[in-house]
C-alpha positions in Angstrom: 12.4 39.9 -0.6 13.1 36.6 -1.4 11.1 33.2 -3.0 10.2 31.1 -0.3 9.4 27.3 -0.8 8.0 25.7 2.5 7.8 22.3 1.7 5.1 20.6 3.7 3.9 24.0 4.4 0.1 22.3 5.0 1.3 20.5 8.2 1.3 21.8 11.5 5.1 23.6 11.7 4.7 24.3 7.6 1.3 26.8 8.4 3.6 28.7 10.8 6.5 29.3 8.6 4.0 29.9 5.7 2.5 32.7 7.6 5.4 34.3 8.9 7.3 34.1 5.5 4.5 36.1 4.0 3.8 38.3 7.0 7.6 39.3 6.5 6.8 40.3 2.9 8.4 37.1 1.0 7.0 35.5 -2.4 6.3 32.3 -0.5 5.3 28.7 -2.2 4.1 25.9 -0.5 4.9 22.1 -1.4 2.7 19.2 -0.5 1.4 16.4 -1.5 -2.0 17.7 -1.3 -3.4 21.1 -2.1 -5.5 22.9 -0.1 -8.7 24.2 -1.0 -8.5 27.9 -0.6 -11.1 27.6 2.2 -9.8 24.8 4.0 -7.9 25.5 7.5 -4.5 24.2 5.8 -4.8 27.1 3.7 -2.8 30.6 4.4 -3.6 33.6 2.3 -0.8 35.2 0.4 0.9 31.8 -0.7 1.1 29.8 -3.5 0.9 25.9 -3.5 2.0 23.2 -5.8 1.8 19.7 -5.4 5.0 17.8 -5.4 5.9 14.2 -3.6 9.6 13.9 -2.1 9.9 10.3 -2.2 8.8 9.6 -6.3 10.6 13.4 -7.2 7.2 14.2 -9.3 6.8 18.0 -8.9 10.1 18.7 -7.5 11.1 20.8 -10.5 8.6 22.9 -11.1 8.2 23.7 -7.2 12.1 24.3 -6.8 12.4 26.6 -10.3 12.9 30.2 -9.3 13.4 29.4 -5.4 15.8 31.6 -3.2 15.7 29.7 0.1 14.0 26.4 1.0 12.2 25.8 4.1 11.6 22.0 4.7 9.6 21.2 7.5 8.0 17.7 6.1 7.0 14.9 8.3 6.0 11.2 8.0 5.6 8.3 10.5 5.5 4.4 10.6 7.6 3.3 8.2 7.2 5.9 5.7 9.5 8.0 7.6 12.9 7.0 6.8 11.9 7.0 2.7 10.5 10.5 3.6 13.2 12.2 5.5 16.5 10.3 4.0 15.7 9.4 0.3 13.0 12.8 0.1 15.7 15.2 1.2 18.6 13.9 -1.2 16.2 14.1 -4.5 15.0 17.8 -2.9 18.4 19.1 -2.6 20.1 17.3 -5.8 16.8 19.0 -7.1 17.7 22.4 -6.1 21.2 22.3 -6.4 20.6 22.0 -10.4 18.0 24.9 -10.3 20.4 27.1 -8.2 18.6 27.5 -5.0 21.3 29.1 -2.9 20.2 28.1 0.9 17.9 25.3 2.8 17.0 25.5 6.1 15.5 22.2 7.8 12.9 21.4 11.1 14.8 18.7 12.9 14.3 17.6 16.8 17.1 18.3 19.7 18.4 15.0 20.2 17.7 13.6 17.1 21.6 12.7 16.8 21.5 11.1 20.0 19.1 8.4 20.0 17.9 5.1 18.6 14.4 5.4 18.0 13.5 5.1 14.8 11.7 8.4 13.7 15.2 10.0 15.6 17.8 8.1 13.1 15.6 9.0 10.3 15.9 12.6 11.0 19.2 12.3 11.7 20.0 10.8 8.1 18.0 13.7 6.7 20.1 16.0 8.6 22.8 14.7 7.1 21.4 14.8 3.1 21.0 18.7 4.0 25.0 19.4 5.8 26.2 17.2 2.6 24.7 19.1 -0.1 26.1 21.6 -2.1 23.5 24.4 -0.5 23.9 27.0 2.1 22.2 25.1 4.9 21.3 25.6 8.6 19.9 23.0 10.6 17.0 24.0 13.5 16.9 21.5 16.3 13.6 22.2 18.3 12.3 21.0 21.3 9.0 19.3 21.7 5.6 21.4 20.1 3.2 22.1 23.4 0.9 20.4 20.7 2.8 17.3 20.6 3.2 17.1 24.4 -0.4 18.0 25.2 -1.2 15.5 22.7 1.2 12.4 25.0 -1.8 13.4 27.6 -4.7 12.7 25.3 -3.1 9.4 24.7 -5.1 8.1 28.2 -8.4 9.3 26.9 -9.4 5.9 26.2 -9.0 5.0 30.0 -9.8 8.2 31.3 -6.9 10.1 32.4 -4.0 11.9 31.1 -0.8 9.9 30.7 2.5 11.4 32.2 5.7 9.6 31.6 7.7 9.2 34.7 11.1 10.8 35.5 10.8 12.7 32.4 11.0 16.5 31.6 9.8 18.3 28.6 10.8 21.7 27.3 7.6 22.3 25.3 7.7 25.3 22.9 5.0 27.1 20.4 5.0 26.1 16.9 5.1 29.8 15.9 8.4 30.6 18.6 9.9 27.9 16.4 8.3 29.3 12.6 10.2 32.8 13.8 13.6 31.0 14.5 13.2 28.9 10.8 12.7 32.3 9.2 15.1 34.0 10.5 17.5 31.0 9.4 15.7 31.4 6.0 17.0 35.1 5.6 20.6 34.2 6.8 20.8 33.8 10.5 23.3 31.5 11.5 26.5 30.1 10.1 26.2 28.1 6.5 26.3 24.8 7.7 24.9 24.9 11.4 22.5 23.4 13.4 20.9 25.9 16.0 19.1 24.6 19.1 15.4 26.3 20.3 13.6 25.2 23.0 10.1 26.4 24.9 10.9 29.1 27.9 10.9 26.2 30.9 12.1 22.7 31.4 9.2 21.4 33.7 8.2 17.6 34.8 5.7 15.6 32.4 3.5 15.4 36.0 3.7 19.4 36.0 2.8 19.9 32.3 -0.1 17.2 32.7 -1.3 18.9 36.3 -1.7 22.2 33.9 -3.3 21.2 31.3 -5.9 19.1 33.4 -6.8 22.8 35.1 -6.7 24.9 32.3 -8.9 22.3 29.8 -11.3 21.6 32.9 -10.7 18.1 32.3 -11.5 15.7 35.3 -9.2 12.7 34.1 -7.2 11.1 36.6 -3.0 11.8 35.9 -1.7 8.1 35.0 1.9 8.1 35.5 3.6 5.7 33.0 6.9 4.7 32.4 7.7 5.0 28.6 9.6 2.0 27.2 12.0 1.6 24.0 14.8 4.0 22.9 12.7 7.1 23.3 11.4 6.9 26.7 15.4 6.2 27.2 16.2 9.2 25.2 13.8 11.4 27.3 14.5 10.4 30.6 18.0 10.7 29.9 17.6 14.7 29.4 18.6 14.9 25.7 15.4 16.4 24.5 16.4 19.3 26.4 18.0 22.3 25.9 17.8 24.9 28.8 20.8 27.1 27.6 19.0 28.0 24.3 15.5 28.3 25.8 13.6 31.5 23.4 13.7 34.6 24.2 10.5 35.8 25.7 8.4 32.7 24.5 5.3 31.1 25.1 5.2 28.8 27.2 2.9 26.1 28.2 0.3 27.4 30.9 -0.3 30.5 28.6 -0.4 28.4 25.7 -3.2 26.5 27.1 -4.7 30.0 27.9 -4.8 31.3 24.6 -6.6 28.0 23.2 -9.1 29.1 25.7 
């Protein structure tokens, strides 16, 4: 089997693709900024960690030395994003490249190459450091995490009801639908240089997805529509955070999602 490094394999997609790597029966190291304690919920059992930062290259080398296949499924926010995604993925893979690592596979958002939010562009220029690098690379598109959307609702909790953007749809898939699909890239699925599209089972309104989670958490906030502003409310309403044709097979989707947390 081969090495796996999952860099920022302590985040919420990087568990997923930490424990499927080693469920499959890879050598699998994770890279964050931050080690785990071996108790601590970030942790999985089976993998190595090593610290390493994208952005200042310190640790690169020694995490990328002996690597088969990279994994990157880092994130970042505010303005820490685009030094993250753009200027951490070019010292990553001119740092592999020199090592030998022979393929990269990167987490990256449907629609990311068809909007002008922020967070979007800077995905989309990390996209780019990956398809111009001398690796084998595939890029995974994914819709939005059932975590992420739940987490739009919980945005209202400080007014007491559950925010649902208006004339928007979500496709909302599990992380670990999503971990499966990065693996399978990992071991070769897919064309060397391709981006493949996942997305959750169903495309279903905000307003549906809200009116589910308020029954299956027993919550008794009110559903606030709201109408999302800037580029990415644009971006959503406009349908190009979906992708129906390349929903997963036999996925989880968002009611039993919800189910299982229960």
């Amino acid at each position: 089997m081969s090495r796996v490094l999952v860099v920022g394999g302590t985040g919420l997609a990087g568990r997923a693709v930490t424990a499927e790597a080693v469920e499959r029966g890879h050598e699998v190291v994770v890279a964050a900024r931050r080690v785990p304690d071996d108790d601590a919920d970030h942790y999985v059992n089976g993998a190595a960690y090593v610290t390493a930062d994208l952005v200042t290259g310190s640790g690169l080398e020694e995490a990328v030395d002996g690597v088969d296949v990279i994994v990157d499924t880092s994130n970042a926010t505010g303005k820490q994003a685009a030094h993250v995604f753009a200027t951490g993925a070019q010292n990553l893979m001119h740092t592999a490249a020199r090592f030998g690592v022979h393929r990269a596979v990167l987490l990256s958002i449907v629609g990311a190459d068809r909007s002008a939010y922020g967070y979007y562009r800077a995905k989309a220029a990390q996209e780019r450091a990956y398809l111009d690098s001398a690796l084998d690379t595939r890029i995974v598109r994914a819709t939005q995490f059932h975590d992420f959307v739940t987490a739009i609702f919980d945005r209202g909790r400080p007014l007491g009801a559950l925010l649902a953007p208006t004339s928007t749809r979500f496709q909302p898939i599990a992380v670990g639908d999503v971990a499966r699909v990065l693996v399978d890239a990992a071991e070769g699925d897919g064309e060397p240089g391709s981006v493949i599209h996942v997305g959750g089972p169903r495309v279903e309104s905000a307003r549906s997805l809200a009116e589910q989670w308020k029954q299956g958490s027993g919550s008794r906030r009110v559903i606030l529509p709201v109408r999302l502003g800037g580029a990415l409310g644009a971006t959503w309403r406009a349908g190009r955070n979906l992708v129906p044709e390349h929903a997963v097979d036999g996925g989880l989707g968002y009611g039993a999602w919800i189910e299982s947390r229960a």
